[in-house]
N, C-alpha and C positions, 0 to 999 in steps of 0.2 A: 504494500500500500504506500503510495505515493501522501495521499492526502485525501481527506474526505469531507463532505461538502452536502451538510443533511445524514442521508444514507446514501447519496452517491457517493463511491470510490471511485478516484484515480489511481491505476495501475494499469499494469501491462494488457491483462485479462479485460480491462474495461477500454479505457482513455487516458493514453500516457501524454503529458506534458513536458517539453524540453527545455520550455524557462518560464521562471517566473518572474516578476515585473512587480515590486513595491512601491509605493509614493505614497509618504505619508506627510502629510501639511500640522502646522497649527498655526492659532490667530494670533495677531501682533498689528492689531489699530491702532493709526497712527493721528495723531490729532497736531494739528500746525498750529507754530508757534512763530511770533514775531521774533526777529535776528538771532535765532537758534532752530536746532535742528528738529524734525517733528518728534515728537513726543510717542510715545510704544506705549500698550500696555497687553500685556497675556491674558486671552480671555476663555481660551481652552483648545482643546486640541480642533482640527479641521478635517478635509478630508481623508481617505486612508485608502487607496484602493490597490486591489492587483489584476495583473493581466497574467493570465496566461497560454502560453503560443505550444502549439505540438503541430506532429503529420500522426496520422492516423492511416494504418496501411492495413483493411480487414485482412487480407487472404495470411500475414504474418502474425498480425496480434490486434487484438481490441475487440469489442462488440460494435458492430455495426449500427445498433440501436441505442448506442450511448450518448451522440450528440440529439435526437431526439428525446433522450428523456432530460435534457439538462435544458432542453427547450420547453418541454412541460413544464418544466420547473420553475422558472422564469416568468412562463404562462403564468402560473399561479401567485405572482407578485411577494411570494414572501422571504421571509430569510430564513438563513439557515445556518449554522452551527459549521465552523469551520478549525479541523485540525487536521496537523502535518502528518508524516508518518512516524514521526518521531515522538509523537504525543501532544505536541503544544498544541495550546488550545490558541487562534486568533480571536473567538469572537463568536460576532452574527454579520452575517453576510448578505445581500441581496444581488441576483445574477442582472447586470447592466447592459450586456447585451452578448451577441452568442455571433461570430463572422465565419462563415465556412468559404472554403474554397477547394471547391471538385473537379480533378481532374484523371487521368488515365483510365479513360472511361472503356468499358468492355460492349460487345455487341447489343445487350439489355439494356446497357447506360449506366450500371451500375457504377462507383467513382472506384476505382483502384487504391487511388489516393487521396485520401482528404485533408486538406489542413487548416486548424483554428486555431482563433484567438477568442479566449473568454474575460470577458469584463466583472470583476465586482465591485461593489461597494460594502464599505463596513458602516454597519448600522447599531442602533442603541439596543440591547441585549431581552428588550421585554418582545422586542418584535419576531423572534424567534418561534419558526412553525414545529411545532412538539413531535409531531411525524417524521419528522425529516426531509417530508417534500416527495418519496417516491411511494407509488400504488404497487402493490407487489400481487393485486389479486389478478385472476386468470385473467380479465381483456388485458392486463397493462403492458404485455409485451416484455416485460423484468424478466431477463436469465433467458431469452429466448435464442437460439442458436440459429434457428430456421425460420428468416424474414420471409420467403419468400413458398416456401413448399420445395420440397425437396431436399438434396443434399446440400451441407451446408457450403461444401465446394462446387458442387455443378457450374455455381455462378464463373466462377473464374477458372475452372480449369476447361468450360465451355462447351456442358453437356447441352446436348438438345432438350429444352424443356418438355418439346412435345410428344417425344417417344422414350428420352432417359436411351439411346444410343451417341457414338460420339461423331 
């Protein structure tokens, strides 16, 4: 485990990331003063967020429904509970926005390659969704191997759907 994000994991087996992106602010209002310099004062921390950027290549690793449930997630405006694999806790998080970019596309269309950047923000800790953010009942598609019917390679080693010959 990479980090997890609600009951979403990042790792190999889901959605690996290859950097992470920190920026965190705090406030320092400044109020102007005649023939001296403006005036500061600390008035609490500011923004905090992270990016994080991966490629996602199903046929070697990842579930292919991982960036659709981080988009569900999202869908549902709330936050969520954010730690590393190491333990540390960041917080409460909310997903700010979700960028994909698909390419090595096979006969189906399916992407070979996908690569994203996920946006969040850190937020005040009462807004915290208690679920974790994911559905694990039978429609939600959670742990499912086979998007599509069939074998879970057919896709890319480029069986024929219609008869299952090569």
């Amino acid at each position: 485990m990479m980090a997890a994000l609600g009951q979403f994991v990042f790792g190999l087996s889901t959605l690996a990331y290859n950097d992470l992106q920190r920026s965190q602010e705090w406030r320092h209002p400044s109020s102007s003063r005649v023939g001296d310099r403006p005036a500061r004062q600390y008035v609490g921390p500011g923004d905090d967020k992270i990016t994080l950027t991966g490629l996602q290549v199903p046929e070697f690793m990842g579930d292919r429904k991982a960036l659709d449930r981080l988009a569900e997630m999202a869908d549902a405006g709330k936050a969520y509970n954010l730690c590393t694999g190491t333990g540390e806790a960041l917080g409460a998080w909310v997903i700010e926005s979700l960028n994909t970019t698909r390419s090595v596309f096979i006969r189906e269309g399916a992407a070979r390659k996908v690569e994203f950047t996920l946006s969040l923000a850190r937020v005040d800790a009462q807004q915290v969704d208690p679920s974790g953010g994911l559905d694990t009942g039978p429609d939600s598609g959670a742990g499912d191997d086979d998007w599509y019917g069939g074998d879970p390679w057919d896709w890319w080693l480029g069986a024929d759907d219609d008869d299952d010959k090569w």
